[in-house]
C-alpha positions in Angstrom: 0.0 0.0 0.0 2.6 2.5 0.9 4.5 1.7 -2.5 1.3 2.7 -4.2 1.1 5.9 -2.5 4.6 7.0 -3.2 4.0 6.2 -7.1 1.0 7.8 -7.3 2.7 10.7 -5.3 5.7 10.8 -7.6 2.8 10.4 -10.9 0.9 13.6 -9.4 4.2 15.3 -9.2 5.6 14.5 -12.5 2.0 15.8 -13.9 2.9 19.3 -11.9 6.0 19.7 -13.3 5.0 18.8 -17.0 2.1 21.7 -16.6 4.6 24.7 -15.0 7.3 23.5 -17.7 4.1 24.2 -19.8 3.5 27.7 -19.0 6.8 28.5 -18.3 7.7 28.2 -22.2 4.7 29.1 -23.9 3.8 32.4 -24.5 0.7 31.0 -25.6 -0.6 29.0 -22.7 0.2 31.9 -20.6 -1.4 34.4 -22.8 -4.4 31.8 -22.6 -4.6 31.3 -18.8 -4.1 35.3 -18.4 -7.6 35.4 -20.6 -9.3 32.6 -18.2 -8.2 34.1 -14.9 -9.8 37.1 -16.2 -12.7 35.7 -17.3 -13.2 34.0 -13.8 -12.5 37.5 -11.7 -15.3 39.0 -14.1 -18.1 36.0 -14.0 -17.1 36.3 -10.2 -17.4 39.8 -9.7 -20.7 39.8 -11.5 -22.5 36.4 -10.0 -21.3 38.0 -6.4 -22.4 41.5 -7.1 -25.5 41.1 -9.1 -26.9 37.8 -9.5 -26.8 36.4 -5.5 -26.4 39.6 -3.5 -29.3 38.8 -0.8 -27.7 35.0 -0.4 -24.0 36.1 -0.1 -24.8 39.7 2.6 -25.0 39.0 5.9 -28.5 40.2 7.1 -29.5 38.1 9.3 -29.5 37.4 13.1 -28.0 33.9 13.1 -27.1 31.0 11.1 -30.4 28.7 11.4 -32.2 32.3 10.5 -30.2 32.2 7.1 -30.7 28.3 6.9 -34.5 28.7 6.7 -34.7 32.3 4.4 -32.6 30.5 1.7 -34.6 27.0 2.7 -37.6 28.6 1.8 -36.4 30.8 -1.3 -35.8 27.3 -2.8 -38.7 25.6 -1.5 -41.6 27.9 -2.6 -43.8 27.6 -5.1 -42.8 30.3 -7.9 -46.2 32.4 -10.1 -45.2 30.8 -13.6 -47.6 31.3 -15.8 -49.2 28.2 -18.1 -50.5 29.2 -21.6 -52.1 25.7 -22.3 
C-alpha cells in the first residue's frame, strides 16, 4: 500500500512539473490562462455583485435564521404562468 502511495505521489508530481514546464515556455498557454483568470474574476465579480447579492450579505441574526430564508427561497412555489 505505501509503495502505491509513493507512485501515485511521484505520478501527481511529475504531472505538476509537465504543466509549469508548460507555462513556463509558452507564450501561448500563458497568454491563454491570463484570458481565463480574467474571465473568472469577471463572471465572479458579477454572480457575487448582481446575481446572489441577498444570499451572499450577511443580514440576518444567526445562522439557522439564514438556513430557513434560503430554505424557503428554494422551497416555494414560484407564479409561472401556463398558456395551455
Amino acid at each position: 500500500m505505501a509503495n502505491f502511495i509513493i507512485s501515485f505521489f511521484k505520478a501527481f508530481a511529475g504531472v505538476l512539473l509537465n504543466v509549469y514546464k508548460t507555462f513556463r515556455y509558452s507564450r501561448l498557454a500563458r497568454a491563454l490562462l491570463i484570458i481565463v483568470i480574467i474571465k473568472f474574476s469577471i463572471f465572479y465579480g458579477f454572480f457575487k455583485a448582481y446575481l446572489y447579492p441577498r444570499h451572499l450579505k450577511p443580514k440576518w441574526e444567526s445562522e439557522q435564521h439564514r438556513i430557513e430564508s434560503v430554505t424557503e427561497d428554494l422551497i416555494k412555489n414560484s407564479n409561472t404562468n401556463n398558456y395551455d
